[in-house]
Every structure is written in C-alpha cells, then in structure tokens.
N, C-alpha and C positions, 0 to 999 in steps of 0.2 A: 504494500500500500504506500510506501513510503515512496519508493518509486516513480507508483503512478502517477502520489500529488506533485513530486517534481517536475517532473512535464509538463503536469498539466500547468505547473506554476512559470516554466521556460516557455508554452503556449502562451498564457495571459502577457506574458513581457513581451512577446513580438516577434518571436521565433518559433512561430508554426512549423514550419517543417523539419527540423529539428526536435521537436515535442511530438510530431506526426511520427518520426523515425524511431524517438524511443519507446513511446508507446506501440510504433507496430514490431520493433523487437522483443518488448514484455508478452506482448500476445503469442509469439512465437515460442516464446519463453514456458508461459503458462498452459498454453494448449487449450483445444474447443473444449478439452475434459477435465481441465484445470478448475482450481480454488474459483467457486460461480463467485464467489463476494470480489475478489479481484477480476474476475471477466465481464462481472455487470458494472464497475466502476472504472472499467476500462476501455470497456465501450464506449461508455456514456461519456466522458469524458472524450473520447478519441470523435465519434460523432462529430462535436463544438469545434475538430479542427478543422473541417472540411468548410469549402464557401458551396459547393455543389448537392444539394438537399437530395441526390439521387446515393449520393457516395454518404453521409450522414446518416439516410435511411437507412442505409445497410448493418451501421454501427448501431442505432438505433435500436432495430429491430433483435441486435443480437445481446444489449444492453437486455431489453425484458426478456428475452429467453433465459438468459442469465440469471435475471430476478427469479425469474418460478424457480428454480435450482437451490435459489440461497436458503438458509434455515435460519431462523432467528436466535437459535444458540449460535451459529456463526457469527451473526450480525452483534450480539453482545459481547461475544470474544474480542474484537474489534473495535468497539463503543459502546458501552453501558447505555448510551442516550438514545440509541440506532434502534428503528424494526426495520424489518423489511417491508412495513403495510406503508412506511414514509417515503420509499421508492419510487412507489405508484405513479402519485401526482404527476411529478418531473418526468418518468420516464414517458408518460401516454400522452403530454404535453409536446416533447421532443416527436414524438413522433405524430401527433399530429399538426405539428409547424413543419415538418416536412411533407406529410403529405398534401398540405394547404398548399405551400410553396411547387410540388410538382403538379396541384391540378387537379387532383384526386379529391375533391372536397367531400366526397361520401365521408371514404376511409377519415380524412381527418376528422368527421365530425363522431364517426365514432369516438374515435380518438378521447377530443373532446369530452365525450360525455364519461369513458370510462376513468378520465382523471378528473371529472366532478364528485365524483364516485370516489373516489378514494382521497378526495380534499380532506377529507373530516381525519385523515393520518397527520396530519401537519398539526403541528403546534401554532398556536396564535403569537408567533416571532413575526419579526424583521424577514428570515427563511419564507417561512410558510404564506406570511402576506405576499413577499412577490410570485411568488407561484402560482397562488390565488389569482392574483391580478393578469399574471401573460396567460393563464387559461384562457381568463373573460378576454382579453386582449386576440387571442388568436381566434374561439370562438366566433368573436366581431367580423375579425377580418373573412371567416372560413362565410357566414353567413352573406359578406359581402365577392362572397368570391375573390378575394384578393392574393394574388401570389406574390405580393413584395414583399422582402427581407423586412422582418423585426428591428426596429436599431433597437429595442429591449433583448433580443433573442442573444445569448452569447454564441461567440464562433468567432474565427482569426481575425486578428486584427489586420486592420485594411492600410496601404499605404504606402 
C-alpha cells in the first residue's frame, strides 16, 4: 500500500506517467490473483491516471471487481477506520463518469444510482461530502447528456 500511495502521490505532483509506470509495474507485481485490497486500490487509483475514459474504464471496472474480493477483516488489517461498504460510493461514481464521458448514458446512470445506494457508507466528513456532491454533479450532467471532463473529476494533470 505504501507503494501504491506513492505514485499515486508522484501522479498528483505532475508526473503521470511515471506514477502510470509504477503502478502498472505493482500490478505486474501483485497479479489478477493478488492481495484484492491492493488491486482495488490500485486500480482505482491507476484509473485517475489516464485522460482517455475508455482506458480508465478498464481500470475502473477492475477496481470493483476487486472490491467484491476484499473482506472487511482485510480492510481492518489495513485501517481500523476502513469497510469495504465505503468503497462503493467512489468506485460506481468513477465508473459512471466514464461511462457519461464515453456516451453510454444508460450504463452510467446505472452507475449512478448504485453509488446513491451505497452513499449512506460514507461518513458525514469533508471525504464523504465530496463524493456526495460529484454523484449529484455527474448524475446532472448524465441527465443532460453531457460528455465533458469534470474539472471536479481527479485524473492527470494537464499542461
């Protein structure tokens, strides 16, 4: 884990593809049959590096596969503060701002609603309010048919 937030922390400074490179060497590392709490965190995170919502979705999509895997004895091993039901939100959110973004408005609105569905995991923080809000926020746009980038949505920095 410690790994992964490195990256992800070399990503947020401005060197995407170099955070893209050690997270897709971790994954090589950890394998499809590897630690799920490191492959869903790995994912999801690796997702956020891509500007292309078709290559995100991929990561996305292997992100909650990942989730159904994790056990919440895992997830406490890890972080006392951690379930697995807090996943939810974010992960069904990421993937439907991709599917919004490719066009698929059904998919995303499922999407949508199955991270409405699992909002009530989030604690009433700073965390769980924004989550809350890019739901309604992507929802809007999925209703308006809209496929433009988030500037709320995290992903590499542009420049």
């Amino acid at each position: 884990m410690e790994a992964i937030a490195a990256a992800v922390v070399e990503g947020h400074g401005g060197d995407t593809a170099a955070a893209r490179r050690r997270l897709l060497e971790l994954w090589a590392s950890i394998g499809v049959t590897g630690d799920a709490l490191h492959r869903c965190s790995l994912a999801h995170h690796l997702a956020d590096l891509y500007e292309d919502p078709a290559q995100s979705l991929a990561w996305d999509i292997r992100a909650l596969d990942a989730a159904a895997a994790v056990t919440e004895r895992r997830v406490q091993e890890h972080h006392a503060d951690l379930s697995v039901a807090g996943f939810y939100p974010s992960l069904h959110l990421n993937l439907a701002d991709c599917y919004r973004r490719l066009g698929s408005f059904e998919a995303a609105a499922e999407h949508v609603d199955a991270a409405r569905g699992h909002l009530h995991a989030l604690p009433r923080a700073p965390y769980g309010d924004m989550i809350r809000g890019a739901v309604e926020e992507v929802a809007e746009a999925v209703a308006r048919q809209d496929r433009t980038p988030r500037s709320s949505a995290p992903g590499p920095v542009s420049g």
